[in-house]
N, C-alpha and C positions, 0 to 999 in steps of 0.2 A: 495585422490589426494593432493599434495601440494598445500596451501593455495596460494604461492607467485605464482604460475601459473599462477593466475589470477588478478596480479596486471599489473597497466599501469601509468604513467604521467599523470596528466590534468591538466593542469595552470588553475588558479585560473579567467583568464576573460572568459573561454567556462562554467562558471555555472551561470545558470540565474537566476537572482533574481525576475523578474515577468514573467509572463507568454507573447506568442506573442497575438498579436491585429490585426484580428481576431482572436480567438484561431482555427481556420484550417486555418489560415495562416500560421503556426509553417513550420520549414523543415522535410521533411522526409525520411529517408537515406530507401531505399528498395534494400532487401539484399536478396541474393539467392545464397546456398551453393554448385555450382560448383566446378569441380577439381582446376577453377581458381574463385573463387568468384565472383559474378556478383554484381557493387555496384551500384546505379542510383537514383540520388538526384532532389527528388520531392516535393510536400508540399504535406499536409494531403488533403485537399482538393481534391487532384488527389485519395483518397483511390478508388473512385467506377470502375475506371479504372484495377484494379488490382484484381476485383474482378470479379465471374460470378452468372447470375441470379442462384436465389435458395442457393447461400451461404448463410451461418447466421452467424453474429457477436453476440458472447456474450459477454454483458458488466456487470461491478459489478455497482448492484446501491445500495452499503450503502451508508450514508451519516457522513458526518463527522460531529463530535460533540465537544465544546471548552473543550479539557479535558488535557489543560497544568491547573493546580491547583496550585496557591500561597499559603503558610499559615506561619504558627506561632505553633511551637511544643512545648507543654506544660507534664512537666515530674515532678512529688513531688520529691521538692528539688535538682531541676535542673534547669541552664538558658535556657528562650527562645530562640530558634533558626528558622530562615528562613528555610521554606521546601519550595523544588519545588515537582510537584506531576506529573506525567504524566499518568492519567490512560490506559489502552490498554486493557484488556477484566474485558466484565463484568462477575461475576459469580453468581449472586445472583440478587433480585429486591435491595438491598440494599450495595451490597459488588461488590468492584473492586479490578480486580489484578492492580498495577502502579507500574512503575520504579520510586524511591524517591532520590533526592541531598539534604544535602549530604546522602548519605544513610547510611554509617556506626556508623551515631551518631541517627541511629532511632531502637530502640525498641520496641518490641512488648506489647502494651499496655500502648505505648504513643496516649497522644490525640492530632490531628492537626485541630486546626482551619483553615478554609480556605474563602480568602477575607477579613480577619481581620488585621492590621498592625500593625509590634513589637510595644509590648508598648499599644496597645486598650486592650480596654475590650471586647471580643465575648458578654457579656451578653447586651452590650449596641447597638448591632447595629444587627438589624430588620434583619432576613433572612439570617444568618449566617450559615455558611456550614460546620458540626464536623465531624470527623471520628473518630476511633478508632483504632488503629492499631492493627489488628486481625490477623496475619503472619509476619514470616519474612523468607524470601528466598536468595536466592544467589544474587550476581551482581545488588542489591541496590534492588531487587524487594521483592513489599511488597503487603497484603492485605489490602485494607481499608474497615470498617466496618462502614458504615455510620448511623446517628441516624437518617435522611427523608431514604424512602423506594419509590418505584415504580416514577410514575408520577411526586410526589412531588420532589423526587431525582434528575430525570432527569431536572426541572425547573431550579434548584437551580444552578449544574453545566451550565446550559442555562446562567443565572445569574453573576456567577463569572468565569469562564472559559474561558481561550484563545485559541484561536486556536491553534492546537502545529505544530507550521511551522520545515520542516525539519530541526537539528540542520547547517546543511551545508548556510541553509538562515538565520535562526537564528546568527549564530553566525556574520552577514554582517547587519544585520538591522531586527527594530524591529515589531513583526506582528502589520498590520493597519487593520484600516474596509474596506480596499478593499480586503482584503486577506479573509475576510469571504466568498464574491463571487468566487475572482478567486480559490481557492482551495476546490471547492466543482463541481462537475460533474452537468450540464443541467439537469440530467435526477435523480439525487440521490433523494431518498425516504428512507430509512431503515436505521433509525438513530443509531450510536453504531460505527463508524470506528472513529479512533485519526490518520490518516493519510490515504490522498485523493487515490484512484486508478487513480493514475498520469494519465494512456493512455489516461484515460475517458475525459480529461480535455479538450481536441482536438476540440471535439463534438461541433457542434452548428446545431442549426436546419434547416438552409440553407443545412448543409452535411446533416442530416438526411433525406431531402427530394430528394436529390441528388442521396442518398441508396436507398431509395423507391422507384424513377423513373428507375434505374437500376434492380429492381427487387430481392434485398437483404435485406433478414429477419433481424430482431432484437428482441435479446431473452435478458433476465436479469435474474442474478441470483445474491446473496450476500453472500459477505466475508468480515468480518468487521473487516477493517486493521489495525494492531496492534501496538504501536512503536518499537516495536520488530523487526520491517522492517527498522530500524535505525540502528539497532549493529552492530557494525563491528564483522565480525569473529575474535578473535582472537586467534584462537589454530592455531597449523600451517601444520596442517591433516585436510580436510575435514571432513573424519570418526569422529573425537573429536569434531566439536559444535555440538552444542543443539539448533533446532528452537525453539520458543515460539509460543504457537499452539492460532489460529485463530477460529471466529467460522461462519461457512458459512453453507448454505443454498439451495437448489437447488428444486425446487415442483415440482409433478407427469408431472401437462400440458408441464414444459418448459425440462424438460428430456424427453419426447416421442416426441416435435417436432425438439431436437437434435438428436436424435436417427432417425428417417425420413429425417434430411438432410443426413444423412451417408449412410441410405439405399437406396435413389435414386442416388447416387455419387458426390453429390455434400460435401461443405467442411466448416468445423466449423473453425473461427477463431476468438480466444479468445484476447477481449480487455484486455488487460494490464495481466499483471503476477498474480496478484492477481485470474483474471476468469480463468487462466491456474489453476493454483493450487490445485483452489477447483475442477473444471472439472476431473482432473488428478488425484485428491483424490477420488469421486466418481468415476469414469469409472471403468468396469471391466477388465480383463484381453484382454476380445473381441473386446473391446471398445465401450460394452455399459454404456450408463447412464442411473442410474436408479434415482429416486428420491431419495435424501440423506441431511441429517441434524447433524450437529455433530462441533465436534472441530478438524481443521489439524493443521500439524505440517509439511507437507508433506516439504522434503529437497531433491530437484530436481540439482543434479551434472552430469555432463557429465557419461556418460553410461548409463541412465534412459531410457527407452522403451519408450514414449511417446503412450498413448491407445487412447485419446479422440480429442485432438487439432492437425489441419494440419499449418495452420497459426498466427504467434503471432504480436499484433501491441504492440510494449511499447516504453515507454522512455530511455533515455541513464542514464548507472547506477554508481553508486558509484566501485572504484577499489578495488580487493578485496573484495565482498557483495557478498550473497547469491545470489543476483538479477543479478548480472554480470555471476555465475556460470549457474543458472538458463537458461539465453542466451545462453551459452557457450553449455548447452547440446543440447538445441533446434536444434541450425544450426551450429557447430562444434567451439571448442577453436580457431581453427587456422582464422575460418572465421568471428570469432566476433573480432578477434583481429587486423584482416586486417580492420573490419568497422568501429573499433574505432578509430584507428590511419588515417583514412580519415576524420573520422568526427571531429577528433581535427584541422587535417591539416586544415580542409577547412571551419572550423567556427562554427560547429554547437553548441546547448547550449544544456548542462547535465542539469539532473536527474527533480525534481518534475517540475519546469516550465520550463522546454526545447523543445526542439524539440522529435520527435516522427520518428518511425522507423518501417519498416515491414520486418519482418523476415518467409524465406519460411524453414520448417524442413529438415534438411536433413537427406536424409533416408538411412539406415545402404546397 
């Protein structure tokens, strides 16, 4: 499909730069794909309403990790130059894939310091963070081959790493210590994502108890999200990009009691795009789930079958992004486009700290 399909306007004051207070106070556009579109503007708080007993919300609980990297690129017989680093999967106890700037002055088997400032010595200051540049890839992506390994690795980035706030925030102001809480999920545990599962962000324990008195499950599984959820498309054929594959998680207990909401008829509905993905990566054709572990890449465009999710909650997304196509198959181009064009009209606020949205599938 044509990439520009999928573009729309959005002025620059509907993208929010913090999250709302309480975060289920957010807005939430609840969308349902009739021959005329049904649109009906609620807040998050109202989800249990919209739900029935024995539904299960599946949410992703990785956790996000500071894995924007600073450093200083050291090459024999070359000037130092400022990297930025952005890790996004790990592949090793000791090696990361990251997209690098600039990237096409980094080669393979250059070393970058990281936390160290043009001009220091690495050798002088305690706890310094090296890699090795062990790959070079396409569109600035590169491997780091780090000299700490497991636990000590993880510290270290702990250490010198900033949170990698979406460039659309980034580029408006700079990440703070409050952005350590608000872009991390109530419920994250399973550390390894460089960018939050926006839906999750909603959650407060007040709504989870509000779920619970309604009689609706909550299952967690992980998908540890990549910046790769940043790129813009830019071939101008669907067919032509390439996602950067993800690696997520799903175990035996929380696939059979997914599989048991479907078989008494009630209905799974996957917190943010992220739970869709993996869900939709493992399902079978039947639309069982079975337990699955692995890396996706899955690239979900308008035509996709959808086997395992009836309901999607996410946020409002970038024009043009995987994640807007993603929508677009869910509940039809024509009726993500009518939601958008309300939810500019009428105020609401895009993508990582925005408002929030429930979309019902619509079926062929």
């Amino acid at each position: 499909m044509r990439v520009d399909l999928f573009d729309f306007d959005l002025p620059d004051d509907n993208i929010a730069l913090r999250p709302a207070s309480p975060r289920d106070h957010a807005r939430f556009l609840v969308v349902r794909p009739e021959d005329e579109p049904v649109l009906e503007d609620h807040h998050v708080y109202d989800l249990p309403s919209f739900l029935r007993p024995g539904d299960a919300l599946v949410f992703n609980d990785t956790k996000v990790i500071p894995a924007q990297l600073e450093g200083i690129r050291h090459r024999e017989g070359a000037e130092e130059i400022a990297v930025s680093c952005t890790l996004h999967m790990r592949v090793s106890t000791s090696r990361w894939k990251a997209f690098a700037k600039p990237g096409k002055r980094i080669k393979q088997g250059d070393r970058i310091d990281f936390g160290v400032g043009q001009g220091e010595s690495a050798a002088c200051l305690a706890g310094s963070l090296v890699a090795t540049v062990a790959e070079k890839g396409e569109a600035g992506e590169i491997t780091l081959a780090f000299d700490l390994s497991g636990p000590d690795l993880d510290q270290a980035i702990a250490t010198v790493g900033h949170i990698p706030l979406p460039p659309y925030i980034a580029a408006k102001r700079p990440e703070d210590e409050k952005d350590r809480a608000d872009y991390q999920t109530i419920y994250a545990r399973e550390e390894g994502a460089v960018a939050a599962p926006t839906a999750g962000l909603h959650f407060t324990p007040d709504l989870f108890a509000k779920l619970d008195a309604a009689g609706i499950e909550r299952h967690f599984v992980t998908l540890h999200v990549g910046a790769g959820t940043f790129l813009p498309v830019k071939a101008d054929d669907t067919a032509e990009h390439k996602m950067h594959e993800e690696i997520g998680h799903i175990d035996a207990k929380t696939a059979a009691a997914l599989n048991a909401v479907r078989a008494r008829g009630n209905r799974i509905i996957a917190v943010g795009t992220t739970s869709l993905r993996l869900l939709e990566s493992a399902a079978e054709d039947n639309g069982h789930i079975p337990a699955w572990s692995g890396a996706t890449g899955i690239f979900i465009t308008p035509g996709y079958r959808f086997k395992a999710v009836d309901l999607l909650m996410t946020n409002f997304h970038l024009p043009k992004s995987t994640l807007f196509m993603l929508v677009s198959a869910f509940a039809g181009l024509d009726t993500m486009r009518q939601a958008y064009a309300h939810a500019i009209e009428t105020g609401y606020r895009f993508y990582s700290y925005g408002d929030s949205s429930l979309l019902f599938r619509k079926d062929d």
